[in-house]
C-alpha atoms as a printed R data frame, in Angstrom:
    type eleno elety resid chain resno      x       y      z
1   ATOM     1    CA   UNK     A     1 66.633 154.924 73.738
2   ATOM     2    CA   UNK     A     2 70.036 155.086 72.555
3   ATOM     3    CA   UNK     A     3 70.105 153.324 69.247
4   ATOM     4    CA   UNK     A     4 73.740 151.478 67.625
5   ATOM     5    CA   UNK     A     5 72.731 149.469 64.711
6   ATOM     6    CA   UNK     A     6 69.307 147.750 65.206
7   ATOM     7    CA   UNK     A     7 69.412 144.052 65.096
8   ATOM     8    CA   UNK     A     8 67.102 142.499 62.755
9   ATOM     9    CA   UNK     A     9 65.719 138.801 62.303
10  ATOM    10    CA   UNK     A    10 62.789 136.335 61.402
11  ATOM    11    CA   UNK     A    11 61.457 133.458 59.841
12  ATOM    12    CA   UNK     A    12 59.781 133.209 56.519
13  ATOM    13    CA   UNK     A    13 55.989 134.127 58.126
14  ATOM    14    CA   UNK     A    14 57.588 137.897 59.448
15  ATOM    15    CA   UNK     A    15 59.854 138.380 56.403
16  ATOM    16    CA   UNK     A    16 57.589 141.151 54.683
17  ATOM    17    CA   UNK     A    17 56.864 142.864 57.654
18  ATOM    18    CA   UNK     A    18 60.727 142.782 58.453
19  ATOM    19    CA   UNK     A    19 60.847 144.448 54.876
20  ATOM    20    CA   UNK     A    20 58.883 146.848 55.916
21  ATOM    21    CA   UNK     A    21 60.733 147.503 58.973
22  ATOM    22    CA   UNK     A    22 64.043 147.827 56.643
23  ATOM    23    CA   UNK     A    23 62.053 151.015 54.961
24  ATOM    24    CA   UNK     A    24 61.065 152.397 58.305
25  ATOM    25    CA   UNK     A    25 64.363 152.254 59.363
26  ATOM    26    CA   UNK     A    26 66.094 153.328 56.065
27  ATOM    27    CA   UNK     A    27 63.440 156.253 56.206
28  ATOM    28    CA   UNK     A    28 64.910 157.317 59.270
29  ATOM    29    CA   UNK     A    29 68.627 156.846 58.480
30  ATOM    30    CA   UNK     A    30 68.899 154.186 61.471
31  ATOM    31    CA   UNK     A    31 70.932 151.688 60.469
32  ATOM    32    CA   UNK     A    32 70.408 147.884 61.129
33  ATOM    33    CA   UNK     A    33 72.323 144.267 60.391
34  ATOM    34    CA   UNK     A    34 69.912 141.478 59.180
35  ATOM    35    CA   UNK     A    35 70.682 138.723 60.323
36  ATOM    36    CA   UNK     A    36 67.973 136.730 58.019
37  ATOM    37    CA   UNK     A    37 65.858 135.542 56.969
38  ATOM    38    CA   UNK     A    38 66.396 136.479 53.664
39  ATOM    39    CA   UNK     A    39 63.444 134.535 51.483
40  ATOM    40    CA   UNK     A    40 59.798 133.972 52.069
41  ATOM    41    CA   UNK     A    41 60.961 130.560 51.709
42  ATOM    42    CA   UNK     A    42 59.975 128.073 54.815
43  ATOM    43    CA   UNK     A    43 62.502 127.655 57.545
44  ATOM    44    CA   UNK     A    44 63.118 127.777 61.497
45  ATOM    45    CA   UNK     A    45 62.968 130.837 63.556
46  ATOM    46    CA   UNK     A    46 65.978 129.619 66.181
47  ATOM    47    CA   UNK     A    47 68.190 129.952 63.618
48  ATOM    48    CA   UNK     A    48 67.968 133.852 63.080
49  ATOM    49    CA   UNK     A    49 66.671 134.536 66.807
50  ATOM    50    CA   UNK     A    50 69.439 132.899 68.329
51  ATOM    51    CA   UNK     A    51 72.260 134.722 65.558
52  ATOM    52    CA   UNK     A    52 70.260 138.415 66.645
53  ATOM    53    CA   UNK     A    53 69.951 137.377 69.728
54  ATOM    54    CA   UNK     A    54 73.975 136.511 69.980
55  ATOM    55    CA   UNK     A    55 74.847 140.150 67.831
56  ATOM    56    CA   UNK     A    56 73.005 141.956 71.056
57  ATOM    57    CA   UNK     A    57 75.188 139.950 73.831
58  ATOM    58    CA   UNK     A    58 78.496 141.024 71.563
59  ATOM    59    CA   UNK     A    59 77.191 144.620 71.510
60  ATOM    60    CA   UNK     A    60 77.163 144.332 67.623
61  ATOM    61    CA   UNK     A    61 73.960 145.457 67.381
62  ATOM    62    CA   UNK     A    62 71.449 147.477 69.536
63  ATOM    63    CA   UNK     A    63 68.345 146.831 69.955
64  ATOM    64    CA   UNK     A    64 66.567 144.158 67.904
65  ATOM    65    CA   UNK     A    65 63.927 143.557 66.142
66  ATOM    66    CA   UNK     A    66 62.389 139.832 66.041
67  ATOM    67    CA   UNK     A    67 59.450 138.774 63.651
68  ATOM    68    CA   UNK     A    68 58.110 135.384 63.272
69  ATOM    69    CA   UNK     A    69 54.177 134.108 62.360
70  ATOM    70    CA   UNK     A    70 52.905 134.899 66.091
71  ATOM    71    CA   UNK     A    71 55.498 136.028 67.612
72  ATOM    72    CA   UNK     A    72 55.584 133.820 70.430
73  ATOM    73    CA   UNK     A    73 58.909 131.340 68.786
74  ATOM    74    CA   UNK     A    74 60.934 134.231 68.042
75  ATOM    75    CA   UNK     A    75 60.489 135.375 71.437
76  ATOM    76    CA   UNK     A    76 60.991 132.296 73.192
77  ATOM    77    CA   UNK     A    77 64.164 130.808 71.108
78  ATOM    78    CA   UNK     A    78 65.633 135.047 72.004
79  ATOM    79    CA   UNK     A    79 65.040 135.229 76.123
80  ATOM    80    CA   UNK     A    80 66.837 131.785 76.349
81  ATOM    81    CA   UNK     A    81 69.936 133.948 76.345
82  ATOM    82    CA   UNK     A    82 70.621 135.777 79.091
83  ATOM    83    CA   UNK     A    83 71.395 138.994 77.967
84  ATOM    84    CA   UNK     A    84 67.990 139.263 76.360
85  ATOM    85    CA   UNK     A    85 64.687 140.548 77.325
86  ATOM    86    CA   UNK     A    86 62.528 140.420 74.420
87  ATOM    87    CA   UNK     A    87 58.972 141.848 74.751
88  ATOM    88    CA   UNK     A    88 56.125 140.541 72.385
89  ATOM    89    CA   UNK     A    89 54.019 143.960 71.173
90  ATOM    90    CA   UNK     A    90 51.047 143.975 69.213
91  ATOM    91    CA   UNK     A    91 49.997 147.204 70.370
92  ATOM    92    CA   UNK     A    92 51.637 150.466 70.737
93  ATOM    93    CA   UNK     A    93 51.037 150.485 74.617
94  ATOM    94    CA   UNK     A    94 52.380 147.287 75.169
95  ATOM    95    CA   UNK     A    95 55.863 148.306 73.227
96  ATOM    96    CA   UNK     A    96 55.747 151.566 76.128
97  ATOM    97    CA   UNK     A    97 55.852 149.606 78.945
98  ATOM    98    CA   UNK     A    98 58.350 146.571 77.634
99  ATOM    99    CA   UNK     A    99 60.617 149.693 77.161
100 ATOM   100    CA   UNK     A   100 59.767 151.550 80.560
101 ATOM   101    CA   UNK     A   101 59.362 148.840 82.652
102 ATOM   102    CA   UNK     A   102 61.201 145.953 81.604
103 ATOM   103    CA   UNK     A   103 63.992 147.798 79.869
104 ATOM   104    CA   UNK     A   104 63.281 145.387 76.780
105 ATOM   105    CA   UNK     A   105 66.131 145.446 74.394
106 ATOM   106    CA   UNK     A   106 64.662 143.327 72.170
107 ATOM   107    CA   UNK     A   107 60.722 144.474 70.178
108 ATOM   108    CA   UNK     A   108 58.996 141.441 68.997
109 ATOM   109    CA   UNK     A   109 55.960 141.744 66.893
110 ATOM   110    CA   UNK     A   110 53.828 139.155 65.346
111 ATOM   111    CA   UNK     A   111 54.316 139.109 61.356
112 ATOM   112    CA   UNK     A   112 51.154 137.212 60.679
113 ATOM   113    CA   UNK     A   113 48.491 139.675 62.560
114 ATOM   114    CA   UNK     A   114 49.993 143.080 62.740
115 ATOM   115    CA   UNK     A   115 49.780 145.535 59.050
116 ATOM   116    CA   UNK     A   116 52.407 147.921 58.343
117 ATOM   117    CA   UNK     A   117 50.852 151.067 59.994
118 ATOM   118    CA   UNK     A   118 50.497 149.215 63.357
119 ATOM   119    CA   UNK     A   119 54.378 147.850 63.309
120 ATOM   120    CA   UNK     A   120 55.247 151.784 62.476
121 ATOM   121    CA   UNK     A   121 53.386 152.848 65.675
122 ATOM   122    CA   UNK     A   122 54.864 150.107 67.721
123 ATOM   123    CA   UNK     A   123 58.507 151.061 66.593
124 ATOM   124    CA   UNK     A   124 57.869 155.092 67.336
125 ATOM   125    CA   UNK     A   125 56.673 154.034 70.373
126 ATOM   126    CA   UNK     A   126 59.508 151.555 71.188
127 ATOM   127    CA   UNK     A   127 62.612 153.633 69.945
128 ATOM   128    CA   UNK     A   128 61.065 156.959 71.868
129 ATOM   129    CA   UNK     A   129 60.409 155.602 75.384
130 ATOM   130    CA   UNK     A   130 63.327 155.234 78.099
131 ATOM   131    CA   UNK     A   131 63.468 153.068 80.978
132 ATOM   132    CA   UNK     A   132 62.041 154.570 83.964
133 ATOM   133    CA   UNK     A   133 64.581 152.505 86.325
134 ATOM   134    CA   UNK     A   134 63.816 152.642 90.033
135 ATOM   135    CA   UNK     A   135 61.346 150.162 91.239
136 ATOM   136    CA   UNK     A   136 61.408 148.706 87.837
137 ATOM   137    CA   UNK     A   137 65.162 148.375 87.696
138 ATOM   138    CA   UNK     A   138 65.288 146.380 91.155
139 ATOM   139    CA   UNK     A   139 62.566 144.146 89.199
140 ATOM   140    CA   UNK     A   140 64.613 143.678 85.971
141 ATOM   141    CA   UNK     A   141 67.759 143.067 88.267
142 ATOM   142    CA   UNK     A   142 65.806 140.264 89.851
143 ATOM   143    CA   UNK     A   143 65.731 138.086 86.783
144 ATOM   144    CA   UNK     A   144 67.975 135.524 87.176
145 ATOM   145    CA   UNK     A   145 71.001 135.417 84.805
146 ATOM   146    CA   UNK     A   146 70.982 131.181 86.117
147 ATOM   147    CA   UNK     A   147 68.575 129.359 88.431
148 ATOM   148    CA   UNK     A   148 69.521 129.555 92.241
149 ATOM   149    CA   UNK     A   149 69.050 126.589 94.182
């Protein structure tokens, strides 16, 4: 995967794992925007999913990186845009194939049930795999951009 600037966001239940993802990244001299949130302080994960999901659809940033409590918010409030496709991973297998066969730009992990040494093998495994295109990229192309009727 070609990496720009990695796109970073979540709520207040992923902010220390997204800390930890800041050290992963420094570690690795990638560099990344945050775009919140910036306390452990209680708030709404639209607000930063929607501002990553926005830096990705300028070409600001690429990829992201979305963290909320489950995961499941984040990811929702980010694949209402339509440049997105933002993959929930909890395992390292599951980040393989959101990169290979859905050509995720987006890694969401869930904050609240993932430690440090399991977000560090989903990210290796994330940033390292490329998308295999052919039958998969007639399935990506499928996803509507708007409803047809």
């Amino acid at each position: 995967m070609e990496i720009k600037t990695v796109g970073l966001a979540s709520d207040h239940a992923g902010f220390a794992l997204k800390q930890y993802v800041k050290k992963y990244l420094d570690e690795r001299n990638i560099p990344y925007k945050d775009y919140g949130t910036f306390t452990e302080e209680s708030c709404d994960y639209p607000d930063f999913g929607h501002a990553l999901a926005q830096g990705i659809e300028s070409g600001e940033v690429y990829p992201g990186i979305g963290i909320c409590g489950s995961g499941e918010g984040i990811a929702m409030t980010l694949n209402k845009h339509q440049g997105i496709r933002a993959g929930l991973c909890w395992i390292p297998e599951v980040a393989h194939l959101i990169r290979q066969h859905n050509n995720a730009n987006v890694l969401v992990m869930p904050g609240r049930f993932i430690d440090n040494d399991m977000a560090k093998k989903i990210m290796d495994e994330f940033f390292s795999t490329e998308f295999e295109g052919g039958r998969h990229e007639r399935r990506v192309n499928k996803i509507p951009l708007t409803p047809e009727k």
